[in-house]
C-alpha positions as CSV (number, residue, x, y, z in Angstrom):
1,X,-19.5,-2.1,-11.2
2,X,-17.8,-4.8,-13.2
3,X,-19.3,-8.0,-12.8
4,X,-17.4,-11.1,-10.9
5,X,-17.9,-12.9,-14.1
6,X,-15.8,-10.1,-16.1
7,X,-12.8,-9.7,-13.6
8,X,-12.2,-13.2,-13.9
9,X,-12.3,-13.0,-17.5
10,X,-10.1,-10.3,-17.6
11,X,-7.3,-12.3,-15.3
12,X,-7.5,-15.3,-17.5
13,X,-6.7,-12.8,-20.6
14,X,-3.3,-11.1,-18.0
15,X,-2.3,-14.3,-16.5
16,X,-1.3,-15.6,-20.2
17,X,0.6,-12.8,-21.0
18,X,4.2,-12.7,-21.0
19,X,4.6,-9.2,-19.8
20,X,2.6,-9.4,-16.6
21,X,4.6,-12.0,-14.6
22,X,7.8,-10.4,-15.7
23,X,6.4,-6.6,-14.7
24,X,5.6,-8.8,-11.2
25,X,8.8,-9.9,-11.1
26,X,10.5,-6.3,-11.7
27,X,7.9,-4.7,-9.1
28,X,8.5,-7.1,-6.6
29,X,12.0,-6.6,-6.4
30,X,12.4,-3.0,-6.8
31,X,9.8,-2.8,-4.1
32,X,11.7,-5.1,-2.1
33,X,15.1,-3.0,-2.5
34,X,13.1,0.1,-1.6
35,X,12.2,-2.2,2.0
36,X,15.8,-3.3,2.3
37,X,17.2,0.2,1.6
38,X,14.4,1.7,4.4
39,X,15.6,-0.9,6.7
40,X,19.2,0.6,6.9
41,X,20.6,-2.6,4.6
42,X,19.3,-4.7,7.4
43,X,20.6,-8.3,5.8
44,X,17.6,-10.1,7.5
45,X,15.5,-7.6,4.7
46,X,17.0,-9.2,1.7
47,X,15.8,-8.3,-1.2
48,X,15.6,-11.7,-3.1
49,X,14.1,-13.3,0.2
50,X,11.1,-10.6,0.5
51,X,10.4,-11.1,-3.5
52,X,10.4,-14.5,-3.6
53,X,8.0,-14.3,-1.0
54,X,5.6,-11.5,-2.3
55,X,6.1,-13.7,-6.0
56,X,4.9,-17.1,-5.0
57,X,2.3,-15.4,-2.3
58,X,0.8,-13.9,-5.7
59,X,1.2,-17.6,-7.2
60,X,-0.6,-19.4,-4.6
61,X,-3.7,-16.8,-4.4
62,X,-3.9,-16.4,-8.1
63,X,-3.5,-20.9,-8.5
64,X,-1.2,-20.1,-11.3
65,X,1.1,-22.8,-12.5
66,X,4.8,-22.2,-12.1
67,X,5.1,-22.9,-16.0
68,X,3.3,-20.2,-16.4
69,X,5.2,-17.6,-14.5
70,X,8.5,-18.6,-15.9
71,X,7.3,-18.5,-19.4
72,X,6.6,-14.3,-18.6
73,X,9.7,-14.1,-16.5
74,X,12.7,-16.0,-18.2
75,X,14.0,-13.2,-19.8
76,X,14.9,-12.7,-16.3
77,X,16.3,-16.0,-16.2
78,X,19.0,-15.3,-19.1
79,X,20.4,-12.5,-17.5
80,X,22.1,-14.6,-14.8
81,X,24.4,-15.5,-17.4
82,X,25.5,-11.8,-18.4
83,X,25.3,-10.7,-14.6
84,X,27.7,-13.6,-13.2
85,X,29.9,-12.6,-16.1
86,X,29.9,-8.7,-15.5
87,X,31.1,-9.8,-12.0
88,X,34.4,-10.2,-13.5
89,X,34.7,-6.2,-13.3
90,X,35.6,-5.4,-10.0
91,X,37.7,-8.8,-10.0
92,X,39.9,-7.0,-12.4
93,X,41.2,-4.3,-9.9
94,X,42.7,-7.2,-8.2
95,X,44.4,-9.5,-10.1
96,X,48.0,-7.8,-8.5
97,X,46.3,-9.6,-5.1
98,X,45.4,-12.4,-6.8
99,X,48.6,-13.3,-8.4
100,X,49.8,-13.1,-4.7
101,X,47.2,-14.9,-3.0
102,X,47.0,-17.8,-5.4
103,X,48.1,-20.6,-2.9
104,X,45.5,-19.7,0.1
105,X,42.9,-19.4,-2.2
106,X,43.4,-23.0,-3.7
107,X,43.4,-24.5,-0.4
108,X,40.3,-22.7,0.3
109,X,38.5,-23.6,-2.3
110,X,39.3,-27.2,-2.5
111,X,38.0,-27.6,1.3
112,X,35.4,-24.8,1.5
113,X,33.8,-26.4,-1.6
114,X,34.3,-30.4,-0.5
115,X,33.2,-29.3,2.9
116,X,30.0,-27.8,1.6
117,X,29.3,-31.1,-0.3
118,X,30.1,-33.4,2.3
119,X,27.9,-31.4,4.8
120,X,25.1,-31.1,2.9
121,X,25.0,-35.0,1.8
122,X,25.6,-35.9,6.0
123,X,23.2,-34.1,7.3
124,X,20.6,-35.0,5.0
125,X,21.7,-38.9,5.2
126,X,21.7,-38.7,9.0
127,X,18.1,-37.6,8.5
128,X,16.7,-40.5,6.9
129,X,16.5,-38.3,3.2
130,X,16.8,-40.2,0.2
131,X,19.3,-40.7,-2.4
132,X,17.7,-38.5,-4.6
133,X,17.0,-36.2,-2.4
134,X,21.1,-36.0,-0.9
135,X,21.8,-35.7,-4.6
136,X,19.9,-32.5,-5.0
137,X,21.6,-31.3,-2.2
138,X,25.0,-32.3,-2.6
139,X,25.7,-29.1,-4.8
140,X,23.7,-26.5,-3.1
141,X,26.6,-24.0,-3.0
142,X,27.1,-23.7,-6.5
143,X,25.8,-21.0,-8.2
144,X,22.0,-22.4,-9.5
145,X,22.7,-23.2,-13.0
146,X,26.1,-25.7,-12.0
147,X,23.7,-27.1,-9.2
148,X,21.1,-27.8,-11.4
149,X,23.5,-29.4,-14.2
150,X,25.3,-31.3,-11.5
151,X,22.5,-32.6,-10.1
152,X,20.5,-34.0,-13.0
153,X,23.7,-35.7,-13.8
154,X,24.1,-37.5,-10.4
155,X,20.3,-38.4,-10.4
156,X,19.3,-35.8,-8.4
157,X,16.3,-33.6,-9.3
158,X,16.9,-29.8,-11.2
159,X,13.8,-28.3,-9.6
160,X,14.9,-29.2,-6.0
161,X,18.9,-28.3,-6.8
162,X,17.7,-24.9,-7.5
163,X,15.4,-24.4,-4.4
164,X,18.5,-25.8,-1.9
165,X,20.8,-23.2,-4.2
166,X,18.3,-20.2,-3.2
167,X,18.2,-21.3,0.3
168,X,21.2,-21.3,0.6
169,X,22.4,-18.0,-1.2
170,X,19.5,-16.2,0.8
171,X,20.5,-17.5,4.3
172,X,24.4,-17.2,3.7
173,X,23.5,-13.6,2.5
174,X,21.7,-13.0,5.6
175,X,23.9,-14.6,8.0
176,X,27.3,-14.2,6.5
177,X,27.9,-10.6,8.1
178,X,27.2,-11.1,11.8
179,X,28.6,-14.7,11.4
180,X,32.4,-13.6,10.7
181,X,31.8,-10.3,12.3
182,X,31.6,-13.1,15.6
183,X,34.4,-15.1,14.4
184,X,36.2,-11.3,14.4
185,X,37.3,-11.8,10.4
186,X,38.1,-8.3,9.3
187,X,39.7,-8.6,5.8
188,X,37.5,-8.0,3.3
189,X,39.1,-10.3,0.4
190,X,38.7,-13.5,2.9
191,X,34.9,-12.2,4.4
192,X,34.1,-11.8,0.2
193,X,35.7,-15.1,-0.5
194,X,33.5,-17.2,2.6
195,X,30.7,-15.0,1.8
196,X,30.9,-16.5,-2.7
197,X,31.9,-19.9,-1.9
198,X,28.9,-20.5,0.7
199,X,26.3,-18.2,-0.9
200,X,27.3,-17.7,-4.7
201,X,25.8,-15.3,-6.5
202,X,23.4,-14.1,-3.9
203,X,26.0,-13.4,-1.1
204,X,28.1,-11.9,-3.7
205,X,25.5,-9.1,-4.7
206,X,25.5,-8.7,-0.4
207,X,29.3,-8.3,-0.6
208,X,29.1,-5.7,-3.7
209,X,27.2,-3.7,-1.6
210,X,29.2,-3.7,1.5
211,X,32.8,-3.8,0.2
212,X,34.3,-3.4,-3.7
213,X,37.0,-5.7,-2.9
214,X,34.6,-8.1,-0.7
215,X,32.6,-8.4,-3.8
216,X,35.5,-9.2,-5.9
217,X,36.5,-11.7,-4.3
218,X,33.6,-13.1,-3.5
219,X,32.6,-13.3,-7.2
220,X,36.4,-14.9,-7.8
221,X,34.9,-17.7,-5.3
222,X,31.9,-17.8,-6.9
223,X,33.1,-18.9,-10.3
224,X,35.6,-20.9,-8.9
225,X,33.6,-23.2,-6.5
226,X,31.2,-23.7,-9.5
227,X,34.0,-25.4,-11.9
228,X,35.6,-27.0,-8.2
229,X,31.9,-28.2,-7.2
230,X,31.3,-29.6,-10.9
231,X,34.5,-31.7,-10.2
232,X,34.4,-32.8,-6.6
233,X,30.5,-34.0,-6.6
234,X,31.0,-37.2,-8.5
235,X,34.7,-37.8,-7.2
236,X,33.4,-37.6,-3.4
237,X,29.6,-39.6,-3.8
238,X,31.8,-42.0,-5.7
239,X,33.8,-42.2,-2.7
240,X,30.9,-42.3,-0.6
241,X,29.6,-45.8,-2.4
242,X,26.6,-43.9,-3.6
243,X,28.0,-45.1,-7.0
């Protein structure tokens, strides 16, 4: 039998290699899609929520620094960038739809994303949080690179942008469908469009999976509420007096 002595030795040698946290990160997911399929697409079994979950669970057991993981795992990182862009696929087949629907869209955009904003800094304020911590929440609905950008800019912290974002793409993904099944909303393009502006990129890959033109439009909101977020979040804190 191997000696304690020599397993730990042998972690230490893993835990600094690149290849391990990113093979963790790829088996955690996969396995969590094999769950979420198993379930019948249950949206409660989502597959980001369950990885994230198995991910820092090995974190905490194994004390390894979050550095550390993301140095093995940011390859995973830059392909946000090419995925949020390959969303502009199925958005193609509907730019006949689009052309049409260009006035309702605008209006909800501009007061699905300010509403996002302003509920996200009142609720926190009426809390007792602090001003740093409303400005890492003010842009929770953009997709988690704008939030992050936004928020460093307002004097909000990155790290804590990107945890609200993943909240909230992993409970707007979860909740979306039973949520506007209740509120009886049956079109797919508006049920996409809720689903991207409240839960970006995470509800979108929901919608994909339920509806092609759900997940167009959702990824048309997506992209849209980043650039409106971007814009609104220093207008409406302004506003606010917090500047």
């Amino acid at each position: 039998m191997t000696p304690p002595a020599k397993l730990s030795e042998i972690w230490v040698f893993l835990a600094q290699s690149p290849l391990l946290w990113l093979s963790l990160t790829l088996l955690a997911y996969l396995g969590a899609l094999w769950l979420h399929r198993r379930s019948g697409a249950n949206p409660a079994v989502n597959p980001v929520l369950v990885s994230v979950v198995v991910i820092v669970g090995v974190l905490l057991v194994t004390r390894t620094p979050y550095d550390t993981y993301f140095e093995g795992a940011k390859f995973v990182h830059f392909l946000i960038g090419p995925a949020t862009v390959a969303l502009a696929v199925p958005l193609y087949g509907q730019l006949g739809r689009l052309r049409r629907l260009w006035l309702p869209i605008g209006v909800a955009l501009l007061v699905g994303s300010a509403a996002a904003i302003v509920s996200a800094i009142g609720i926190a304020w009426a809390l007792g949080g602090s001003r740093e911590l409303l400005m890492s929440l003010a842009p929770k609905s953009a997709t988690m690179p704008i939030a992050m950008g936004v928020a460093e800019k307002i004097g909000g912290l990155p790290s804590l942008a990107a945890v609200a974002a993943a909240v909230a793409g992993i409970s707007g993904a979860i909740m979306a469908t039973g949520l506007l099944n209740l509120l009886r909303i049956k079109e797919p393009a508006v049920r996409g469009f809720a689903v991207g502006m409240a839960a970006h990129g995470i509800g979108t890959a929901r919608a994909i999976q339920v509806n092609e033109t759900a997940g167009a439009f959702s990824a048309l909101a997506l992209g849209l509420n980043g650039i409106a977020t971007a814009l609104l979040v220093p207008l409406l804190i302004r506003l606010a007096g917090f500047f």
